[in-house]
DRENKOLTOR-998463 format. One record per residue: x, y, z of N, C-alpha, C in turn; residue in three letters. Coordinates in steps of 0.001 Angstrom, whole numbers, padded with zeros to 6 digits, always signed. Atoms other than C-alpha are relative to their C-alpha. Layout:
% residues N
XYZXYZXYZALA/...
***
This chain:
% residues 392
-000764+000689+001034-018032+007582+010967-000740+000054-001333UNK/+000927+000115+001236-018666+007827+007281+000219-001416-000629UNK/-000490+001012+001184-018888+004794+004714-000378+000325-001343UNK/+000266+000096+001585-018439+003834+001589-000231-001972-000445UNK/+000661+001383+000129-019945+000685-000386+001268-000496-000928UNK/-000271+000893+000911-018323-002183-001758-000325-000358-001294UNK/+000684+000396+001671-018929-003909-005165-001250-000667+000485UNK/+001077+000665+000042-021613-005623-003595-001452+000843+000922UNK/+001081-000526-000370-023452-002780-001711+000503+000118+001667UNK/-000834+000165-001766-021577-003400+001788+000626+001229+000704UNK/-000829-001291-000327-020843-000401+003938+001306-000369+001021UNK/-001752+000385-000412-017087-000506+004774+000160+001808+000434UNK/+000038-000566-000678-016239+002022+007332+001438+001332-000841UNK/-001154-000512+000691-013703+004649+005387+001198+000128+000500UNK/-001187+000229-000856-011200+004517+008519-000140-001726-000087UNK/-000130+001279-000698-009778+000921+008347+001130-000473+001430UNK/-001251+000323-000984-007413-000218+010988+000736-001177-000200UNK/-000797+000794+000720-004560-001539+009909+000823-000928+001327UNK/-000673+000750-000974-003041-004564+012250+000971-000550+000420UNK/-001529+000763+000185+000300-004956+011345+001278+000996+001461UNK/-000538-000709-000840+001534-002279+013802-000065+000040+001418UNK/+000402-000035-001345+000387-003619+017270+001192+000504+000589UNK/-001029+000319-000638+002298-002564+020185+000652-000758+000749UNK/-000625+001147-000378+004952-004769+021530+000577+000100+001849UNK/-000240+000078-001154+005848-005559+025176+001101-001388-000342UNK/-001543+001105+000625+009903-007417+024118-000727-000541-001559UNK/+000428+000396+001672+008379-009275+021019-001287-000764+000247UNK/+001339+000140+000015+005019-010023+022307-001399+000985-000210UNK/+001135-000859+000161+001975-007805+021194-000507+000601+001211UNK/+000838-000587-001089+000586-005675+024086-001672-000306-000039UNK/+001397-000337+000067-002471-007349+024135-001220+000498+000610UNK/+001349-000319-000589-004836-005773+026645+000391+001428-000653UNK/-000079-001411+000743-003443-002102+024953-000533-000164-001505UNK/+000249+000142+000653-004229-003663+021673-002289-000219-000138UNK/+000954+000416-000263-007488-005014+022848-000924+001535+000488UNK/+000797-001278-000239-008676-001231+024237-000277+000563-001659UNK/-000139-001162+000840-007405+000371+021217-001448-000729-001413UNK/+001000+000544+000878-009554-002222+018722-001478+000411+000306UNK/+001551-000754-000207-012825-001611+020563-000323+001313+000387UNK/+000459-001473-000011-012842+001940+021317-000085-000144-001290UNK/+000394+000174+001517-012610+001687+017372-001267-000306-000481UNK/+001253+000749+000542-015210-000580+016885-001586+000660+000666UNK/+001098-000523-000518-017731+001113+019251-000040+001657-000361UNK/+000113-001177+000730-017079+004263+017288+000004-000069-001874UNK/+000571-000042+001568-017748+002685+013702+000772-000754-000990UNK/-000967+000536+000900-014579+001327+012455-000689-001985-000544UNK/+001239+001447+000266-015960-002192+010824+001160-000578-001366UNK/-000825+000812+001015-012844-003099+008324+001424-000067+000820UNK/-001385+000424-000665-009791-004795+010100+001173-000921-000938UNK/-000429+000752+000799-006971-005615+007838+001763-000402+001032UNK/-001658+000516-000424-003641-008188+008914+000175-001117-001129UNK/-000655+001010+000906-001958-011054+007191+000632-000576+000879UNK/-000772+001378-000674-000657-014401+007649+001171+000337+000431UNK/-001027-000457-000331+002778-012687+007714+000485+000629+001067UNK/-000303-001423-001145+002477-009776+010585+000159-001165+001272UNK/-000422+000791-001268+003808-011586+013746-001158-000026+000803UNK/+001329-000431-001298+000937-012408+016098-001200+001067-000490UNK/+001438-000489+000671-001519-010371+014479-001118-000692-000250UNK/+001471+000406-000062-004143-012519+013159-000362-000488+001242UNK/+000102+000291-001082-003980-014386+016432-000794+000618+000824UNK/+000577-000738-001372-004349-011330+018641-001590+000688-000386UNK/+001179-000463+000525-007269-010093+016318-000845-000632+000416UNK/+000935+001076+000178-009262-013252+016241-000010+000023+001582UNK/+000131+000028-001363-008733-013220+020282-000987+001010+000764UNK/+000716-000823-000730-009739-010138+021169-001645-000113-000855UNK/+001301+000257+000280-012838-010418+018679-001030-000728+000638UNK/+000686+000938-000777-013789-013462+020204-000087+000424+001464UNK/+000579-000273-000690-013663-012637+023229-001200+000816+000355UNK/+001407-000689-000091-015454-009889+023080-001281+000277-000872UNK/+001265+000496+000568-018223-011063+021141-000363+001066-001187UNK/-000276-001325+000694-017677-008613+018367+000204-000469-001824UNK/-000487+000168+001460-016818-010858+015086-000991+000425-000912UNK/+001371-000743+001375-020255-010156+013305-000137+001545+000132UNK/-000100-001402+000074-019856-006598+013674+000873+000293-000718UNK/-001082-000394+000956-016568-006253+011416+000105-000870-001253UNK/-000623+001040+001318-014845-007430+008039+001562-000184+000884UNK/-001375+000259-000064-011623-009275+008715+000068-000117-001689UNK/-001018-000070+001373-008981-008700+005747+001294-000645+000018UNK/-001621+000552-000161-006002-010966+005635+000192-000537-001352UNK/-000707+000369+001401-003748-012207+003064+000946-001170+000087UNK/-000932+000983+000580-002167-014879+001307+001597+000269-000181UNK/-002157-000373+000373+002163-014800+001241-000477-000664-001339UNK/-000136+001046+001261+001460-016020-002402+001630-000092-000360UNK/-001815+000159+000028+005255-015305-002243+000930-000882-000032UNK/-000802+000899-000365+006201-018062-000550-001058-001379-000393UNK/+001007+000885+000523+002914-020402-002008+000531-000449-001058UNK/-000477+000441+001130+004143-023215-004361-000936-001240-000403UNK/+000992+001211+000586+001458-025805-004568-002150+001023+000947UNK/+001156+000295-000781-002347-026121-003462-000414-000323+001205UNK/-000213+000075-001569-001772-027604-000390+000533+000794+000750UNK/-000085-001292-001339+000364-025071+000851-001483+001160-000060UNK/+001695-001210-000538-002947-022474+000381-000694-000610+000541UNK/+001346+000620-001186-005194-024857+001940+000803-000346+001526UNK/-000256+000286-001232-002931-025331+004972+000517+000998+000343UNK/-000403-001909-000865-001965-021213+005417-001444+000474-000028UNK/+001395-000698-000250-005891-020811+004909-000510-000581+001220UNK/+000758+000467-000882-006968-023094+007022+000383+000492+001703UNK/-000293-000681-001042-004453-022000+009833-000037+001623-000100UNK/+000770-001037-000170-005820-018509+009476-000891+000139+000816UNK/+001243+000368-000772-009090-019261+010205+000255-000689+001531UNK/-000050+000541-001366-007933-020957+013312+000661+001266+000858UNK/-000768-001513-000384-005310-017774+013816-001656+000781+000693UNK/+001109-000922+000305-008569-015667+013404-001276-000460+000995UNK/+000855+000545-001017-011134-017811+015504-000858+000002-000791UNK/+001260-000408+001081-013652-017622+012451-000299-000948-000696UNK/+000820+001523+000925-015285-019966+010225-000131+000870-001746UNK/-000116-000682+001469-014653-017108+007046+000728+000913+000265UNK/-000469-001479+000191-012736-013970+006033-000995+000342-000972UNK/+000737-001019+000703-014720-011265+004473+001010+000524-001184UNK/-000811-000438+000735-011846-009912+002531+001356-000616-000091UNK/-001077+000793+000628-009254-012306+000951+000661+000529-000955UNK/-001249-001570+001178-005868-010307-000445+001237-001518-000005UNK/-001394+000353+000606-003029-012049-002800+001167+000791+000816UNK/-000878-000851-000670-000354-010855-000772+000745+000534-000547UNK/-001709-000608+000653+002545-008441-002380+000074-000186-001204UNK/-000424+000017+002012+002036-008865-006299+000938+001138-000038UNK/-000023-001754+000655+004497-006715-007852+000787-000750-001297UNK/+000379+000512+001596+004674-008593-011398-001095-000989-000005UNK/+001391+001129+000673+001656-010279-013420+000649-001247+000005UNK/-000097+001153+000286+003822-013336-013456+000299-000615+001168UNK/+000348+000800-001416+002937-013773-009525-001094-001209-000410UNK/+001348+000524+000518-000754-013946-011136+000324-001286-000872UNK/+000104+001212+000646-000067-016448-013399+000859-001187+000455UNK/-000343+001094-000253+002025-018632-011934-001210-001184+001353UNK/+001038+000007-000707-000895-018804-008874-001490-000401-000947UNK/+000854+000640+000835-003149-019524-011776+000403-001512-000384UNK/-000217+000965-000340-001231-022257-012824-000225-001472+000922UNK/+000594+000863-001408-001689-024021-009591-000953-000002+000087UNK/+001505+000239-000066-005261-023718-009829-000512+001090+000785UNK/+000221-000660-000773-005520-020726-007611-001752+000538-000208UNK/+001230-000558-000137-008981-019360-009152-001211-001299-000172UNK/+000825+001070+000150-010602-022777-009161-000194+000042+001603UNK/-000092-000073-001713-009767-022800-005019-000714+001448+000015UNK/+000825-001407+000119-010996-018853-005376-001424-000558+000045UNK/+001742+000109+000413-014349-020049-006674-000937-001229+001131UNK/+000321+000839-001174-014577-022942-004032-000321+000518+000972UNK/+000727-000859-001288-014199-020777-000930-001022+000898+000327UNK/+001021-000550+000103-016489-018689-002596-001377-000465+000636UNK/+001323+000623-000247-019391-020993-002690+000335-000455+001061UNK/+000530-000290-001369-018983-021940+000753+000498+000101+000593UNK/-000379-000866-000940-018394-019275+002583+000644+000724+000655UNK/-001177-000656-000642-015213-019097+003777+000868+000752-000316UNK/-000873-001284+000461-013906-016357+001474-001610+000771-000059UNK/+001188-000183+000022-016633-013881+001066+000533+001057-001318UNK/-000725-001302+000868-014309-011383-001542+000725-000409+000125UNK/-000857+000344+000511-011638-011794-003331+001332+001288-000393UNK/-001102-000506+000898-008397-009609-004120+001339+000167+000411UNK/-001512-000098-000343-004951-008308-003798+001076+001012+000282UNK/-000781-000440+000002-002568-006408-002618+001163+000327-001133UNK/-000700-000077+000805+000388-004685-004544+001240+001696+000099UNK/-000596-000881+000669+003189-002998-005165+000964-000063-000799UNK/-000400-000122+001182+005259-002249-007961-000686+001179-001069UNK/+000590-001315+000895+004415+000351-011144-001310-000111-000365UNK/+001091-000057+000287+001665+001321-012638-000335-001174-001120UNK/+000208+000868+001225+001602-000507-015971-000762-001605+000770UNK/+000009+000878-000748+001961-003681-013828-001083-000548+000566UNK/+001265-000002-000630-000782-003010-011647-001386-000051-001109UNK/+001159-000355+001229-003183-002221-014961-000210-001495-000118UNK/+000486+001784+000714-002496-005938-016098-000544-000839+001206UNK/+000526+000998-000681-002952-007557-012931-001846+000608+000239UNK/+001131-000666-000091-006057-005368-012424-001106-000793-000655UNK/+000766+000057+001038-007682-006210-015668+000313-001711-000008UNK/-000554+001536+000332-006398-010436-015743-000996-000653+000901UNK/+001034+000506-000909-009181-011134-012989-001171+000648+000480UNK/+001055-000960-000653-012792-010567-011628+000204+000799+000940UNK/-000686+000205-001221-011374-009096-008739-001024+000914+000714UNK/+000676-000859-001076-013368-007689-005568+000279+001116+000212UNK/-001122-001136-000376-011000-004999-004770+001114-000432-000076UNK/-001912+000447+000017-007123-004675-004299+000159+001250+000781UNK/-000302-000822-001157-005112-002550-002073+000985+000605-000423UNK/-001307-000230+001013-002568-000426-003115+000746+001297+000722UNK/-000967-001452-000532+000373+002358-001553-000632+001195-000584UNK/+000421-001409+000826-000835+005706-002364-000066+001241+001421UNK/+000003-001541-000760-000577+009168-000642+000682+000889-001093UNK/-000025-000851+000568+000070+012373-001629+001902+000535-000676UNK/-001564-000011-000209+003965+011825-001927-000018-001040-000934UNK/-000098+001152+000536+003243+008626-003430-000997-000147-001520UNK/+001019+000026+000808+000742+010098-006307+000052-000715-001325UNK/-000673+000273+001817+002666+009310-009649+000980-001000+000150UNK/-001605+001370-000124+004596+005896-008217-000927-001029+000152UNK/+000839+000870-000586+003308+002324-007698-001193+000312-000770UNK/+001051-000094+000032-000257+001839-008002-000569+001575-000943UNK/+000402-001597+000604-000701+005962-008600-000903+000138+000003UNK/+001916-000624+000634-004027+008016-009472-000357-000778-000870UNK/+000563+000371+001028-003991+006406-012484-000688-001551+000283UNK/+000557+001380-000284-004486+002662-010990-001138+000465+001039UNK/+001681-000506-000835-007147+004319-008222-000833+000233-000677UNK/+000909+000014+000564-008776+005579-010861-000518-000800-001080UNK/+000391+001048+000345-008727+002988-013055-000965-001025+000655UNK/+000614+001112-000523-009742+000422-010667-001615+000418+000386UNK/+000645-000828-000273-012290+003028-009881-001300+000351-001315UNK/+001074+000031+000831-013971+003127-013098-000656-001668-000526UNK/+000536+001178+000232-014313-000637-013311-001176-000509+001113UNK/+000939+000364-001364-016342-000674-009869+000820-001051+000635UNK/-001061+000267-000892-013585-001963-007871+000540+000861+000977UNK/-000641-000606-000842-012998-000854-004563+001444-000122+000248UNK/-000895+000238-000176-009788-000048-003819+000307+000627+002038UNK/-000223-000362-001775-008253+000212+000167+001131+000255-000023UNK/-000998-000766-000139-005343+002482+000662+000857-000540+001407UNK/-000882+000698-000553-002178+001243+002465+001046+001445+000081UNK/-001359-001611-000400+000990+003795+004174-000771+001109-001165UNK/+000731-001196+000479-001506+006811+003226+000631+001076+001116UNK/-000720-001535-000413+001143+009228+005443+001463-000783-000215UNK/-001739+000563-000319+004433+006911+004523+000570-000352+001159UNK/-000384+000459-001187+004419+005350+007551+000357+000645+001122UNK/-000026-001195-000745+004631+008531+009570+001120+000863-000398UNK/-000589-000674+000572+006570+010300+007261-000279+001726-000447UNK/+000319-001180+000686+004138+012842+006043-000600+000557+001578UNK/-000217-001019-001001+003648+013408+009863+000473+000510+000142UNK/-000988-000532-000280+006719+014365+010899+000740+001274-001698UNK/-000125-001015+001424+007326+017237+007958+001091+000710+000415UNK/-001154-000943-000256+010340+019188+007482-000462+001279+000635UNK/+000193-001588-001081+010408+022874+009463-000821+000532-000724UNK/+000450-000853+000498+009560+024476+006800-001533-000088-000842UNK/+001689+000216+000453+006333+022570+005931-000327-000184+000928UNK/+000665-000539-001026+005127+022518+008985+000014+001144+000580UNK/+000969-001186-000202+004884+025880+009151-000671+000700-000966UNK/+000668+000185+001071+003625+026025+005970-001570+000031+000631UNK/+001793+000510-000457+000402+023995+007358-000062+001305+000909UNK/+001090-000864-001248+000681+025786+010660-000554+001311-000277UNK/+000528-001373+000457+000159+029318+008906-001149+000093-000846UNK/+000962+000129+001153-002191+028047+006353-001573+000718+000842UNK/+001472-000223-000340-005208+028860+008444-001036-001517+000398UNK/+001015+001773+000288-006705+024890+007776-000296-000203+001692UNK/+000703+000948-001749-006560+023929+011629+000841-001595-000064UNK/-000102+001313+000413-005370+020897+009885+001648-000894+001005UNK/-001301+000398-000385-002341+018618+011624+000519-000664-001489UNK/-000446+000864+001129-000081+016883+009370-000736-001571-000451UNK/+000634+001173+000557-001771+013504+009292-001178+000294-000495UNK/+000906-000452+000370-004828+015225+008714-000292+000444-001056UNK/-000538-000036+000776-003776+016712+005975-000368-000950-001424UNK/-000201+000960+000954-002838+013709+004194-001003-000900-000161UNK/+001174+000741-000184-005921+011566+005404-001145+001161-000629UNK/+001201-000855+000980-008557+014500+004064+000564-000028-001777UNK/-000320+000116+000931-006463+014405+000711-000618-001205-000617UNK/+000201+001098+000583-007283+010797+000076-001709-000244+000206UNK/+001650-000024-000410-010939+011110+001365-000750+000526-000915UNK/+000821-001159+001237-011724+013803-000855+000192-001176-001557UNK/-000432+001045+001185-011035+010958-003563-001407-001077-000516UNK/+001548+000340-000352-014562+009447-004517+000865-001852-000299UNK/-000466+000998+000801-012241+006597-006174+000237-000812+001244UNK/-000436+000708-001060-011065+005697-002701-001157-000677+001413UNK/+001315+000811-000973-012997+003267-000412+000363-000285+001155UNK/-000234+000548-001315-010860+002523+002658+001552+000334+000111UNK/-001145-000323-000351-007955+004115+004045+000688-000565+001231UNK/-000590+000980-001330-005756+001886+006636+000752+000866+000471UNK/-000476-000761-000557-004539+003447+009280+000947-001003+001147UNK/-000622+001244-001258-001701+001146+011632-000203+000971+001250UNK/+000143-000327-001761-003150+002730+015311+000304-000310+000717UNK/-000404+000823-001231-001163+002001+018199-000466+001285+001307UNK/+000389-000848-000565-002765+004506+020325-001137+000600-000059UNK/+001325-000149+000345-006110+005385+021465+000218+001650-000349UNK/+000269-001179+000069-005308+009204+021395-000184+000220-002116UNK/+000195+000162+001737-004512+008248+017288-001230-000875-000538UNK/+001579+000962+000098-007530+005956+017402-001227+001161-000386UNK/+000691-001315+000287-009721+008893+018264+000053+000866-001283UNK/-000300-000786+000922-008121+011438+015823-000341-000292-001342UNK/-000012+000135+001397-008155+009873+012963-001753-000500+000156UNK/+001797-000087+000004-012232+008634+013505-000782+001233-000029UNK/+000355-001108+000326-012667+012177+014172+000057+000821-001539UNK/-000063-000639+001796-011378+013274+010758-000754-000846-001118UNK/+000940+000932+000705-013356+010533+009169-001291-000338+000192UNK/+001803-000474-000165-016477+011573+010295-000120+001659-000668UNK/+000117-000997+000651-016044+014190+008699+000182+000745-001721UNK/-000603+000090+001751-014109+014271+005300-000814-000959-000830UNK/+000624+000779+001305-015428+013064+002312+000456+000659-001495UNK/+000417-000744+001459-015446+013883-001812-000569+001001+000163UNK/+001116-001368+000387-016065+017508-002231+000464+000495+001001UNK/+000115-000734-001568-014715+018499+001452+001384+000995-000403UNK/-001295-000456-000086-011252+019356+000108-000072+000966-000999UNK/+000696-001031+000433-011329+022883-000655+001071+000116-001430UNK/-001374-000763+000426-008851+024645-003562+001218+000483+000557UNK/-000954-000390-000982-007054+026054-000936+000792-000761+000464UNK/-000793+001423-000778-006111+022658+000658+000406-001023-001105UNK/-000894+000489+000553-005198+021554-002153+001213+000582-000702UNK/-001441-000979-000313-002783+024563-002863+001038-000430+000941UNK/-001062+000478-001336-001373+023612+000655+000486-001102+000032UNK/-000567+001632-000088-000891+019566-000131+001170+000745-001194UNK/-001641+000234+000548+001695+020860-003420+000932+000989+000528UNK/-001108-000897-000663+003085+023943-001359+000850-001157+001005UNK/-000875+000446-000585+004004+021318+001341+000635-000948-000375UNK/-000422+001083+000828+004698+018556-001106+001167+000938-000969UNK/-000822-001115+000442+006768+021121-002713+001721-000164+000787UNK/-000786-000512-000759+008747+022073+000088+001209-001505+000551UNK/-000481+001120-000059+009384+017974+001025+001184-000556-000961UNK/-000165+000331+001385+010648+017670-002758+001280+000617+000132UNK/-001179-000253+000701+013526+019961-002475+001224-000082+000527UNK/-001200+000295-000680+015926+018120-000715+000075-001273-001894UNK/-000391+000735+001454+015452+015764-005019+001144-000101-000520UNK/-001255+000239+000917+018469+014578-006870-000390+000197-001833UNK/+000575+000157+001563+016255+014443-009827-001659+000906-000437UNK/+001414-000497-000109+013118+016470-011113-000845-000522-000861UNK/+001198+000587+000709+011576+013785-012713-001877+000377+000617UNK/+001107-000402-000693+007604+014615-012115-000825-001324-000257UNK/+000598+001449-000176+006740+010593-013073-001209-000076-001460UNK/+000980+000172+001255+004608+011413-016817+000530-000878-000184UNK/-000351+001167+000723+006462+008312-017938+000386+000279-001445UNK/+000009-000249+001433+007029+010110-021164+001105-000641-000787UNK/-000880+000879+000832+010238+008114-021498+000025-001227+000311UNK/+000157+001206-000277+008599+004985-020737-000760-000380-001536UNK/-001103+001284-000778+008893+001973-022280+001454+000474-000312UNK/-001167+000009+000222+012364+001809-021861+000269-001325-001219UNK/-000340+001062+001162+013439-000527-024828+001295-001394+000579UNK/-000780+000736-000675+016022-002228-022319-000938-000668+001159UNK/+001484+000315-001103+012606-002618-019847+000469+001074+001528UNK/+000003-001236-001060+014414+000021-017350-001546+000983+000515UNK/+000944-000617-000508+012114+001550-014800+000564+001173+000414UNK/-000832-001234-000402+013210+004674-014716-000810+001302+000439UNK/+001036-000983-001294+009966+006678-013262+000584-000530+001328UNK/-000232+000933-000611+010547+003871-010947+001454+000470+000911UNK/-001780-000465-000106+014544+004449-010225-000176+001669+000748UNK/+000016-001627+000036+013675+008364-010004-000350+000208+001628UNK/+001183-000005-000946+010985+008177-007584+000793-000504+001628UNK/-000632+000459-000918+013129+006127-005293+001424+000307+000566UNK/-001544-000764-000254+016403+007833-005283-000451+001579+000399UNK/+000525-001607-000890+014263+011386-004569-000375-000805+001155UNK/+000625+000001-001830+012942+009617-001490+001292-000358+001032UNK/-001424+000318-000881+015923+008401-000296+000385+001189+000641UNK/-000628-001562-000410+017285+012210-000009-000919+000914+000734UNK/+001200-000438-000587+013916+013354+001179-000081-000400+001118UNK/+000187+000460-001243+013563+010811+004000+001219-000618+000985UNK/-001527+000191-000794+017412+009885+004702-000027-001844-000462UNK/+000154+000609+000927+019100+007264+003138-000038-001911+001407UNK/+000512+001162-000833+018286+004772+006663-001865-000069+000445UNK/+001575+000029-000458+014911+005288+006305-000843-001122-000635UNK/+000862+001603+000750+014135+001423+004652+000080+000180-001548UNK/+000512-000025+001388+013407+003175+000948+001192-001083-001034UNK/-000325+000772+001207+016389+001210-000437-000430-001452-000013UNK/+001016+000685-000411+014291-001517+000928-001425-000389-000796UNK/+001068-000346+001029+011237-000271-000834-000090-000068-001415UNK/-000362-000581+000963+013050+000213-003850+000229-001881-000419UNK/-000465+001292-000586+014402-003538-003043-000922-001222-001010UNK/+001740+001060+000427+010690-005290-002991-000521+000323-000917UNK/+001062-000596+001266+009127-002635-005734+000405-000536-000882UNK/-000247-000250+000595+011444-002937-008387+000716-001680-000121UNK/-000692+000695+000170+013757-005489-007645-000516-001801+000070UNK/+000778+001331-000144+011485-008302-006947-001233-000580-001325UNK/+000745+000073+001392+009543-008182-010491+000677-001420-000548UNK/-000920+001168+001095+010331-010881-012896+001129+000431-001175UNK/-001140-000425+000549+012603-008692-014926-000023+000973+000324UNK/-000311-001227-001506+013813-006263-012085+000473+001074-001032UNK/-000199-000749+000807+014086-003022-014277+000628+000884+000915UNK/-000623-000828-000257+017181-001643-012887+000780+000600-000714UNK/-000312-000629+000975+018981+000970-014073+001661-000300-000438UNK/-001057+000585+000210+021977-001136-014462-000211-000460-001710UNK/+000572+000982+001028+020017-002530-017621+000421+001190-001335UNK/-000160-001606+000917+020446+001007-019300+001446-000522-001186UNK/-001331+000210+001223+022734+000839-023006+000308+001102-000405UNK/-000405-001108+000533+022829+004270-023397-000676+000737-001521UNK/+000897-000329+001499+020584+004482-026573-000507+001089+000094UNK/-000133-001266+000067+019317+007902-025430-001795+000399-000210UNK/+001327-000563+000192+015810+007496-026424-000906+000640+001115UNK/+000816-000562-001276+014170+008213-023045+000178+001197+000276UNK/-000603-001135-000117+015969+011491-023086-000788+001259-001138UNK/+000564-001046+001253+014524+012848-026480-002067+000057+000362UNK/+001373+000393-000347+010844+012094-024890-000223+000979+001585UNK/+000162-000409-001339+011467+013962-021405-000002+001276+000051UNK/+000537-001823-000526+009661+017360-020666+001088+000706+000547UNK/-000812-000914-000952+011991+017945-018179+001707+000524-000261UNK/-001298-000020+001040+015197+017656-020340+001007-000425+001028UNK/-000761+000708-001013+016532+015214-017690+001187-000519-000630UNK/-001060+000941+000452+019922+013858-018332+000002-001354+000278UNK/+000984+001211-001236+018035+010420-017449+001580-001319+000170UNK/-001416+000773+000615+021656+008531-019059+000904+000055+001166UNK/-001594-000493-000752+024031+010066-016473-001321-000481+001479UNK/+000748-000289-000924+021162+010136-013697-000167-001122+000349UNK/-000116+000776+000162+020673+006804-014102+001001-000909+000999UNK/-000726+000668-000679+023634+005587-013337+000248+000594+002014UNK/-000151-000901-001265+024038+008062-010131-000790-001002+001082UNK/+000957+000404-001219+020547+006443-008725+000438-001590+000311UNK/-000006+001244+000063+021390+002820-009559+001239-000116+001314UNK/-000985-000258-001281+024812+003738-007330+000011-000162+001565UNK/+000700-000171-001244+022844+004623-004441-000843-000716+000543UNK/+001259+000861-000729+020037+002602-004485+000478-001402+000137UNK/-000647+001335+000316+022501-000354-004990+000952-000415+000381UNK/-000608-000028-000381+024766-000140-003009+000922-001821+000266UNK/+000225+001248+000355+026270-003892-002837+000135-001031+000939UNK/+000410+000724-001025+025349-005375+000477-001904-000310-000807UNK/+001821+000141+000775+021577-004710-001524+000342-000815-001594UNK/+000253+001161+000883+022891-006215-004248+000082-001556-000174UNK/+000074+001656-000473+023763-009493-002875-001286-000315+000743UNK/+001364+000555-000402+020647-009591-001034-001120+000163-000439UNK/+001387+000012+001287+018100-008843-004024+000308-001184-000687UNK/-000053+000581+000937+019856-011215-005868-000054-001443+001108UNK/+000243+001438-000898+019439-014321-003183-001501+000211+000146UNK/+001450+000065-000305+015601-013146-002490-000052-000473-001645UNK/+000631+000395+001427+015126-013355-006347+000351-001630-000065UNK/-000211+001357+000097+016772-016864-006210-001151-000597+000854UNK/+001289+000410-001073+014691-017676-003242-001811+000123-000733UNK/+001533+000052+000680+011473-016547-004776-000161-000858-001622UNK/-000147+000252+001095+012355-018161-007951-000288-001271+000150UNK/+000346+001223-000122+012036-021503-006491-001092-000644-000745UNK/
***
């Protein structure tokens, strides 16, 4: 296993294992399959375990099997706050405290804001006193690091980034996912401030496994050796910016595999060649697009606040991954859950975003097309009750 250090010098294992994906036996966790798959892990190096208050039975089964098997000082636990559904002080001291009991622990190592995807999560969580409680658990003990999860655009991510000391943050990214969300530009940002960042759906949830025909034989001819997850996991490795890639393992044969490729990859491993082969098969994924936006933002801001990288990004995946594959979902929580949801309903036709675009997108007409699709209006009655709901 290789690592990489924290802000404070801490080696964090570059495979994390992500815990939201146990497997289920009816709607109970498989825990003695869960319980193999964690310590073959752990007795091969893995040492960062991330779940949340949210994932059904997860922290629970974590904190169980740890304890039992006498194993908690050997790892970081990573869980998170729903700041989502957090409206006072007391509720965080009584979802922290039942954590720690979830968990069997007397601290978390890595404490994540759950799901930002506007700065005016952050501040309303300020408000409430949130970094005064931050600085408490600090001094004793029972947080040991501090940060947050996120998704939503880039811009977004910059401010919350920069609005706090923050330990790290966690953020969507793969090679599909380069120029959306979070992006290169927030990895590397966060990256030049000395902020680790820990990578979240780094294959799209087994998306960039399963590859169309014609990119998987793409790879298979390439020569690499490489499988598809492999692939996508050496892409993000080779990344010096990146500190911890989560992987949801429900299987020791995927347990193995992926430790194997992470004893191995690093910055510098990923040749020219392999990265020829990530935009040939990223290429090939791409041309099922409705749109050839490539995500420069060049007709961002929108003057109406339209997200229309945003909009783009999510109406090509739709057609890419089929339109029951969750993304209007994705599209749902990213976009639609902001404090001023920049859909492309918002659009007046003013035209400027158009005189700014490389690609000489018709973004006006396109626009409306994606908003169509991605909006269908079973999604619009139920964005617009979560926004009420979260608005509380």
């Amino acid at each position: 296993m290789k690592y990489r250090k924290d802000r404070y010098g801490n080696e964090l294992s570059q495979l994390g294992f992500g815990c939201m994906r146990f497997t289920k036996k009816g709607t109970q966790i498989d825990y003695a399959k869960a319980e193999r798959e964690i310590m073959y892990a752990i007795e091969h190096g893995v040492n960062y375990f991330d779940t949340a208050y949210a994932y059904p039975g997860s922290e629970e089964c974590l904190g169980r099997i740890l304890e039992e098997n006498g194993v908690r000082d050997r790892i970081n636990i990573a869980t998170k706050l729903p700041q989502y559904l957090t409206r006072s002080m007391k509720a965080v001291e009584k979802t922290f405290a039942e954590e720690l009991s979830r968990l069997r622990t007397d601290h978390v190592d890595y404490y994540l804001m759950h799901m930002f995807t506007d700065f005016s999560e952050w501040e309303r969580l300020r408000s409430l006193g949130i970094e005064e409680w931050i600085a408490a658990r600090k001094a004793d003990g029972s947080i040991r690091q501090i940060g947050f999860s996120y998704h939503g655009d880039t811009d977004m991510f910059l401010r919350i980034l920069n609005a706090y000391d923050w330990d790290f943050c966690q953020v969507q990214y793969n090679y599909l996912d380069e120029n959306s969300q979070a992006g290169r530009a927030g990895v590397e940002a966060a990256a030049e401030k000395g902020i680790p960042v820990i990578i979240m759906e780094p294959l799209r949830g087994g998306k960039l496994v399963n590859l169309p025909v014609a990119a998987a034989r793409e790879l298979r001819e390439s020569g690499s050796g490489y499988t598809a997850a492999e692939l996508g996991l050496r892409w993000l490795w080779d990344q010096s910016g990146v500190t911890v890639v989560l992987s949801g393992m429900n299987s020791l044969e995927m347990v193995g595999e992926n430790i194997r490729i992470a004893s191995d990859a690093g910055p510098g491993s990923f040749t020219q060649k392999d990265h020829d082969l990530v935009d040939s098969v990223r290429r090939i994924i791409k041309e099922k697009e409705k749109v050839g936006c490539t995500g420069c933002r060049y007709c961002m801001p929108c003057p109406q606040g339209v997200d229309i990288p945003g909009t783009f990004h999510y109406y090509n995946l739709m057609y890419i991954e089929g339109k029951k594959t969750g993304v209007r979902f994705e599209y749902a929580r990213n976009v639609g859950l902001q404090k001023d949801a920049g859909f492309a309903s918002r659009c007046i036709g003013c035209g400027k975003c158009e005189q700014h675009c490389p690609q000489n997108i018709h973004i006006r007409e396109m626009l409306k097309k994606a908003d169509k699709d991605l909006r269908p209006l079973p999604f619009r009655a139920g964005i617009s009750i979560a926004r009420k709901l979260l608005s509380r």
